[in-house]
C-alpha positions as CSV (number, residue, x, y, z in Angstrom):
1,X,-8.5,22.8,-6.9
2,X,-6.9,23.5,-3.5
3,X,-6.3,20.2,-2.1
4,X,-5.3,19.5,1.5
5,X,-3.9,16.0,2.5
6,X,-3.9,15.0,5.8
7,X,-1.7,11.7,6.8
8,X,0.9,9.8,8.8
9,X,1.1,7.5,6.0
10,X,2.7,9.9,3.8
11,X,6.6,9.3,3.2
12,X,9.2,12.1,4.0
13,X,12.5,10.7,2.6
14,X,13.2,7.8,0.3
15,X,13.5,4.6,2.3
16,X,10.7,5.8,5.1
17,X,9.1,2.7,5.4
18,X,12.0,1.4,7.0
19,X,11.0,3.2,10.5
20,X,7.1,4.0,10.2
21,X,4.4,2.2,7.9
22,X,3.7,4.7,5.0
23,X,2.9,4.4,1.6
24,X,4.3,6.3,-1.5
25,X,0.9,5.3,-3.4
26,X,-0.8,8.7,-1.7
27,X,2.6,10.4,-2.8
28,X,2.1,9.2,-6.7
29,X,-1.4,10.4,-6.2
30,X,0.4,14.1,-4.9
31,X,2.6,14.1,-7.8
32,X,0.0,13.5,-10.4
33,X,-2.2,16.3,-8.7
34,X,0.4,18.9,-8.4
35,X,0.1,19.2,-12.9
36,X,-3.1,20.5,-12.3
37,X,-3.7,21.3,-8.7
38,X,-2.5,23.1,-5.9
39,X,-1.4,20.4,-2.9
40,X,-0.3,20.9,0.5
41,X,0.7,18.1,2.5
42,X,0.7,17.7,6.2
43,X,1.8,14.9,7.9
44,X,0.7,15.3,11.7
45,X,3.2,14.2,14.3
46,X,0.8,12.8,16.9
47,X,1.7,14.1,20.6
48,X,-0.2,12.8,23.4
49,X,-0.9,15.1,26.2
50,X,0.0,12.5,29.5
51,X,1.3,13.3,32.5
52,X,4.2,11.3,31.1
53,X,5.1,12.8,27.7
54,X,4.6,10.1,24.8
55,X,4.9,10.0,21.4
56,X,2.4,8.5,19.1
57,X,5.6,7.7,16.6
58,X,9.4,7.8,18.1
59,X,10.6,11.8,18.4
60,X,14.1,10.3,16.6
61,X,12.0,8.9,13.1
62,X,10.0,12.3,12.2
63,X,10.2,15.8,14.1
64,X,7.9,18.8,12.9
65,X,9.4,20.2,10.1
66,X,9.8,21.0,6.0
67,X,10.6,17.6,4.0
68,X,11.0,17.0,0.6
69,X,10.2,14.3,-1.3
70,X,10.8,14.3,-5.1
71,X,10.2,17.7,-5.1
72,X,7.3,17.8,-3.1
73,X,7.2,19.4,0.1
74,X,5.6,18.0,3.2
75,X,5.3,19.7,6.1
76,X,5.6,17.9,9.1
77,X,2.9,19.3,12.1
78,X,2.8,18.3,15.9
79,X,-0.5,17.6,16.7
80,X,-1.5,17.6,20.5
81,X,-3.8,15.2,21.7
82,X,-5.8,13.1,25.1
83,X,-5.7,9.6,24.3
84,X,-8.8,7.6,25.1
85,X,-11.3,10.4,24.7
86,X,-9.9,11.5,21.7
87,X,-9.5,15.5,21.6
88,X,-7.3,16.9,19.0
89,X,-5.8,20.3,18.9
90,X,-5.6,21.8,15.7
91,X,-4.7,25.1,16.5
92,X,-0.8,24.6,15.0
93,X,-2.7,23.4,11.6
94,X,-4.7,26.5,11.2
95,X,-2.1,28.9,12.0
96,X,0.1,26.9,9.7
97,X,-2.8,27.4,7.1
98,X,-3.1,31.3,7.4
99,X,1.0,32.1,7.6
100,X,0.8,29.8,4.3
101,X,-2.3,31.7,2.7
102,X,-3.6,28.4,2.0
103,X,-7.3,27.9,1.8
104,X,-8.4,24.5,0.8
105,X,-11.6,23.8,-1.5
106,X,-11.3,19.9,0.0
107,X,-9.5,18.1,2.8
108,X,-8.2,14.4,2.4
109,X,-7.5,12.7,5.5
110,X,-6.3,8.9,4.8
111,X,-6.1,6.6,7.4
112,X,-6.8,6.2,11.3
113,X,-6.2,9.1,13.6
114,X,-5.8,11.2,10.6
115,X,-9.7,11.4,9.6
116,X,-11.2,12.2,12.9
117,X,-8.7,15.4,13.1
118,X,-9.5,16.0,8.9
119,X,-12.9,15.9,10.5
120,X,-12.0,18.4,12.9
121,X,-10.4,20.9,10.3
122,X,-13.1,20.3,7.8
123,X,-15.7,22.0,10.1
124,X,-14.1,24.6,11.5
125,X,-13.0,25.3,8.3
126,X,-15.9,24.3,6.4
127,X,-14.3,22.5,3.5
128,X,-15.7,19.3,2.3
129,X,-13.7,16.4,3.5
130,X,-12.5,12.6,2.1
131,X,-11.6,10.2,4.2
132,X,-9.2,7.4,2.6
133,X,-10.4,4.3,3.8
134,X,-7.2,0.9,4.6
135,X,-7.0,-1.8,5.3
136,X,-6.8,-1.3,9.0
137,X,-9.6,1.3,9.0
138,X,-11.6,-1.6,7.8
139,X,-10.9,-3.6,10.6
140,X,-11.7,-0.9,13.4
141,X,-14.7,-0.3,11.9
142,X,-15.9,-3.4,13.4
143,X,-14.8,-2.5,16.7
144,X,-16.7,-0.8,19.7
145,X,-14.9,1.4,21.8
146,X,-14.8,5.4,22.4
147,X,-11.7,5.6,19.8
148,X,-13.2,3.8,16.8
149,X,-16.8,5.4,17.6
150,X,-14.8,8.6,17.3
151,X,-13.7,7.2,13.9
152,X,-16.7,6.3,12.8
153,X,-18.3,9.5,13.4
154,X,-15.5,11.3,11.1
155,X,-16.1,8.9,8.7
156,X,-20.2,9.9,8.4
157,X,-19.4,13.4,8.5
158,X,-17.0,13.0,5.3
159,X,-18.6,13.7,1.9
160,X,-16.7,11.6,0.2
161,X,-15.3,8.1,1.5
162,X,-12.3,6.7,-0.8
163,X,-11.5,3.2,-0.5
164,X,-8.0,2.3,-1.3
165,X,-8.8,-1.7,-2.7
166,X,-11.7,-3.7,-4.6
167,X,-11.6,-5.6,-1.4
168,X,-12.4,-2.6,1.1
169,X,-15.1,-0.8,-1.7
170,X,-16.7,-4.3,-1.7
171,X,-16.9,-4.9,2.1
172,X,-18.2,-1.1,2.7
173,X,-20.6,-1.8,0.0
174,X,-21.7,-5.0,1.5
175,X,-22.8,-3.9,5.0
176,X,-24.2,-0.6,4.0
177,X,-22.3,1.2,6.6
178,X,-22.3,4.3,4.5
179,X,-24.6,5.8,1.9
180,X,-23.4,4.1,-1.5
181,X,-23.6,7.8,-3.4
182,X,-20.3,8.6,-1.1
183,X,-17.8,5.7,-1.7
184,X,-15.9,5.5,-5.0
185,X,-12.2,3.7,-5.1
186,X,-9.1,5.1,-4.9
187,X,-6.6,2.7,-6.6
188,X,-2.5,2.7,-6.9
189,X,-1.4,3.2,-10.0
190,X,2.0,2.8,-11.4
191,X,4.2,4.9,-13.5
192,X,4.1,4.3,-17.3
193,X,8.3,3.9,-17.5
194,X,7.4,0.7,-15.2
195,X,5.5,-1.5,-17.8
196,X,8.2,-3.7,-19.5
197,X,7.4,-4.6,-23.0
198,X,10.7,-6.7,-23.4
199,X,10.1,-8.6,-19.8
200,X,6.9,-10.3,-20.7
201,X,8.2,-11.2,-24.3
202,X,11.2,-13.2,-22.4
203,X,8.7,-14.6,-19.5
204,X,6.4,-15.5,-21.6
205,X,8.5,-18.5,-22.8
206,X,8.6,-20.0,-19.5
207,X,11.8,-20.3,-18.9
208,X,11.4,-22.4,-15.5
209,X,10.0,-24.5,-17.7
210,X,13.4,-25.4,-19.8
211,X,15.2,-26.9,-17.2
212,X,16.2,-22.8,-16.0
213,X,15.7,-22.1,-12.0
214,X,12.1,-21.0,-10.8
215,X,13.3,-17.0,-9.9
216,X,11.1,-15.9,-7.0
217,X,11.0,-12.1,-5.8
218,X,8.8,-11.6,-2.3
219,X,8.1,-8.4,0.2
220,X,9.8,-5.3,-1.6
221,X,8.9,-3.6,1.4
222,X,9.5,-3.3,5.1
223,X,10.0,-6.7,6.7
224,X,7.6,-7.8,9.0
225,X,5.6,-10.8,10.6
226,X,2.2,-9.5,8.5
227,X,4.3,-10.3,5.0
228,X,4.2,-13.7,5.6
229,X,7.5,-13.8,4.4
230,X,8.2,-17.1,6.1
231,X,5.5,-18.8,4.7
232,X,7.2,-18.3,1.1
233,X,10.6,-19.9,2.7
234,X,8.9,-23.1,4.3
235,X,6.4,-23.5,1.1
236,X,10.0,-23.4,-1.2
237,X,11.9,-25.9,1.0
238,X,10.8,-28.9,-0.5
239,X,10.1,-28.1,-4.0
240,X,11.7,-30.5,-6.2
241,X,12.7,-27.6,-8.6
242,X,15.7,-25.2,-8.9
243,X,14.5,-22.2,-7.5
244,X,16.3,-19.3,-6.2
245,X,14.5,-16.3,-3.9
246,X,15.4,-13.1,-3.7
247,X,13.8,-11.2,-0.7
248,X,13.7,-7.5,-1.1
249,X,13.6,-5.0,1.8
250,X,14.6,-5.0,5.4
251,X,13.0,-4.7,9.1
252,X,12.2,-6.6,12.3
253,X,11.5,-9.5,10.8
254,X,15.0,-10.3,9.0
255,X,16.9,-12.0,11.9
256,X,14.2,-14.3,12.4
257,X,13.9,-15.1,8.4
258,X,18.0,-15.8,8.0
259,X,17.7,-17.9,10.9
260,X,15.0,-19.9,9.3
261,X,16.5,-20.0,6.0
262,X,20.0,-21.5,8.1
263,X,17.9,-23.8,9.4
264,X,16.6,-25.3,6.5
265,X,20.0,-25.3,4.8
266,X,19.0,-22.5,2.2
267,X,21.9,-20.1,2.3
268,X,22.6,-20.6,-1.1
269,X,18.9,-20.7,-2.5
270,X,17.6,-17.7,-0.2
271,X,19.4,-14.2,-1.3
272,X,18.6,-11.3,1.5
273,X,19.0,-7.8,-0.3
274,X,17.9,-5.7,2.2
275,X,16.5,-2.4,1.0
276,X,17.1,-1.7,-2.2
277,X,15.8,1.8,-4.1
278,X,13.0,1.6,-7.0
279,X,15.5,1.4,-9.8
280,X,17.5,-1.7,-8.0
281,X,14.0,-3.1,-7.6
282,X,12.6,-2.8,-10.8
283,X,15.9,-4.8,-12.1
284,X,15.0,-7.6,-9.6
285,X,11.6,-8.0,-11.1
286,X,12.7,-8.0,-14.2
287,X,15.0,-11.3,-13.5
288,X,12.2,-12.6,-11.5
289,X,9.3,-15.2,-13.2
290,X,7.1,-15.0,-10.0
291,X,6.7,-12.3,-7.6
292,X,5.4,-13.6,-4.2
293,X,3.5,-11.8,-1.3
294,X,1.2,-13.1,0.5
295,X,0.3,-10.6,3.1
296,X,-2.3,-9.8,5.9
297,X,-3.5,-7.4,6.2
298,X,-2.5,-5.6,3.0
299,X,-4.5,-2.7,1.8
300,X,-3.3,-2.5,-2.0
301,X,0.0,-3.1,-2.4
302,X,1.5,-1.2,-5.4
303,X,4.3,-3.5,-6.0
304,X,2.2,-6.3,-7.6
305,X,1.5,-4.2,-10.1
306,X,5.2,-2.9,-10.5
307,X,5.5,-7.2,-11.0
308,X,2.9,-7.5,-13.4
309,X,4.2,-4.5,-14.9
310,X,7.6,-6.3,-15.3
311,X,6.0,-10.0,-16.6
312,X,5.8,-11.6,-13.0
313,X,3.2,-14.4,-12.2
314,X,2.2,-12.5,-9.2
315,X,0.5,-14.4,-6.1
316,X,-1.2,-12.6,-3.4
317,X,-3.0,-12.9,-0.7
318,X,-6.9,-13.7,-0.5
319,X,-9.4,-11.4,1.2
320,X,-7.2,-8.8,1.5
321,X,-5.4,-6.4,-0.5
322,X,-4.7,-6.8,-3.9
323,X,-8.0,-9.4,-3.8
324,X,-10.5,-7.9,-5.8
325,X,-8.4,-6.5,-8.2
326,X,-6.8,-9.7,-9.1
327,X,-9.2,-12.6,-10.0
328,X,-7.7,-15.9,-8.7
329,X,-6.3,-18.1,-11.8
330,X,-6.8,-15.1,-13.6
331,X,-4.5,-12.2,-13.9
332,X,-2.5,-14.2,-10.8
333,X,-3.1,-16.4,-8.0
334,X,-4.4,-15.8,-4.7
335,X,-3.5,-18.1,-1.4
336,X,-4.8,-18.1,2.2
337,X,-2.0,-15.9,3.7
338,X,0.4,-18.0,6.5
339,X,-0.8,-21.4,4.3
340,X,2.3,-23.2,3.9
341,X,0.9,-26.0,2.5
342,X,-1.4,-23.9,0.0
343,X,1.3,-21.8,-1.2
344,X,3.6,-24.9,-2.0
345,X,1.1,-26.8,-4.2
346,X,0.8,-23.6,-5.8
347,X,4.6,-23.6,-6.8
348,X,4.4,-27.1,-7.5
349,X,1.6,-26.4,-10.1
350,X,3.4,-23.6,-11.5
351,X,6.5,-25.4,-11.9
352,X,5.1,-28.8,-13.2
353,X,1.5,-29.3,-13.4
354,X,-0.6,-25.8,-15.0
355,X,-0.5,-25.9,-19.0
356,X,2.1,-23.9,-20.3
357,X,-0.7,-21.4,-22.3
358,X,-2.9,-21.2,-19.1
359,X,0.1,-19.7,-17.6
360,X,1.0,-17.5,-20.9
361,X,-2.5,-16.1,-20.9
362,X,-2.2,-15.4,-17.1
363,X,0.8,-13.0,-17.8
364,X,-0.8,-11.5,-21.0
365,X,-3.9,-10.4,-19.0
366,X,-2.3,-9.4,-15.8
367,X,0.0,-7.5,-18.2
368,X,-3.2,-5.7,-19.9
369,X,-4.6,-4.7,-16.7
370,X,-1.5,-2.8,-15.3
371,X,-1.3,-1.0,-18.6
372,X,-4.9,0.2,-17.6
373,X,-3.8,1.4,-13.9
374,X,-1.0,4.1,-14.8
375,X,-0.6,6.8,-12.0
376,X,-1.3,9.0,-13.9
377,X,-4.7,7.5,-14.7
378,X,-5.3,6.6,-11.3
379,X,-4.8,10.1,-9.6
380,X,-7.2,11.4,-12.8
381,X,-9.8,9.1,-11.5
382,X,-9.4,9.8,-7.8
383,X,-9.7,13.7,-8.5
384,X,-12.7,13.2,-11.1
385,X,-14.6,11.1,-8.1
386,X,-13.9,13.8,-5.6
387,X,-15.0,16.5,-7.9
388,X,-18.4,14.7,-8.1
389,X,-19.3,13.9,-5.0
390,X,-18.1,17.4,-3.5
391,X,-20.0,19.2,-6.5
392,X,-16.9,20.9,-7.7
């Protein structure tokens, strides 16, 4: 199959997400494909046409171009636009198509501004087209306004609508927005070398519960206000419980969160690492017992799975996200994301009050279901669900 992703979500260089929001879940998905598949990928650099010139993402953080990323190239396009009424120009696409001779069976456009001009490409083109439904797309969809009617337009015209959490299959599925026959998930999935036989085998003792320190890992990612990040710090502050936290990741956010931890006299307890790469992470979750992140909004969020994946009691947020996937009490916990008071009884219970085999069987099930959600199986699924509802 000739497949054709569309998406400003799609990372260009290791460490990405410390400039834009991307995700490297659609660039497990690419890598997967590629075995058995031919993929291009564009990622459209959005241009506004105004009589001032604006970018829709800063000219310094991604120019037009050729990228690679783990040996998969990623072409970079400048895509002209109006703002408000919503006209693309897709003429530098399809001339970038014909010089590369590529002619795509389907089109996958994930996310925003990148379905209505999949849309766009798809007809002229006549290809069959996917749109990749977030976390954020769920949220417009609710809107009114010339933009997101735009959106929502795409959206009907797609064949195939792929919704990137439980949470976001559920809600389509709930309001009937869309004819049920055309939305299937589209899960992350995590690489087999991930899932850490050894980890849970030492976690599984409990070892906050032998007079050891409480190990908490949180974020991973880029830091920002929607992490919640804070809400982890305050909840911690007046556990009566050796605990150390170590925060992975770095962005706006991290002045605001040393100042906090000074504040509450947690320099010692609070450990900033700032962005570390996959293998330095994967070692952090390994020392960790619980891995925290409570965000909104959060569409999947492949790192709690890279935490269960290493023996973490993982503890996301509810209605969002990894909800869905994740039954509260469980495979994890869920809290009310920004709950101080919430998340704090929950370490309190994890520390002194939940029966030691409650929490055993919580890591030995969370364990079994990241087993079940290896990238590999996860792009196999993706792929089979497109296949059917595009009749390939």
């Amino acid at each position: 199959m000739n497949i054709l992703l569309i998406s400003t979500l799609y990372p260009v260089k290791e460490g990405h997400y410390k400039t834009e929001v991307v995700t490297h879940a659609l660039h497990n998905f690419v890598k997967e494909w590629l075995h058995s598949n031919n993929v291009m990928v564009i990622r459209p650099v959005f241009k506004n046409m105004t009589p001032i010139p604006f970018y829709y993402y800063p000219r310094k953080n991604i120019s037009p171009g050729r990228y690679q990323l783990d040996n998969v190239d990623v072409f970079a396009v400048p895509i002209y636009r109006i703002p408000i009424i919503e006209i693309f120009f897709t003429h530098k696409v399809e001339s970038f198509l014909s010089a590369q001779q590529f002619n795509p069976d389907v089109i996958i456009a994930h996310s925003g501004a990148n379905i209505p001009l999949g849309s766009i490409i798809s007809k002229k083109l006549k290809t069959p087209l996917i749109s990749g439904i977030h976390f954020s797309d769920m949220l417009n969809l609710e809107k009114n306004n010339h933009t997101q009617r735009c959106f929502i337009k795409a959206v009907h015209h797609s064949d195939g609508i792929a919704c990137r959490s439980p949470h976001i299959l559920n809600w389509l599925r709930t309001r009937q927005l869309f004819p049920a026959d055309k939305i299937f998930p589209a899960y992350s999935g995590i690489d087999e070398s991930v899932i850490d036989f050894s980890a849970l085998k030492r976690k599984e003792g409990l070892p906050w519960k032998k007079d050891q320190p409480l190990v908490i890992s949180c974020t991973a990612s880029s830091l920002i206000k929607s992490k919640h990040t804070d809400t982890i710090i305050k909840a911690l502050s007046s556990l009566e419980k050796n605990w150390i936290l170590h925060v992975i990741g770095d962005g706006e956010e991290r002045e605001h969160l040393t100042s906090l931890t000074k504040s509450l006299k947690l320099e010692k307890k609070v450990i900033f690492h700032g962005y570390l790469s996959h293998r330095e992470t994967f070692r952090m979750l390994s020392l960790s017992h619980v891995f925290a992140k409570p965000s909104y909004p959060e569409t999947f969020g492949i790192v709690y799975l890279e935490a269960m994946a290493k023996g973490n009691i993982v503890i996301g947020g509810a209605n969002t996200g990894i909800d869905g996937l994740i039954e509260n009490g469980v495979h994890g916990f869920l809290v009310s994301p920004g709950n101080v008071d919430e998340l704090k009884t929950l370490f309190e219970n994890i520390c002194f009050h939940f029966d030691p085999t409650y929490l055993k069987q919580i890591l030995q099930r969370s364990f079994s279901l990241c087993q079940k959600m290896t990238s590999q199986h996860m792009a196999e699924e993706y792929i089979r669900n497109i296949s059917e509802v595009i009749n390939f």
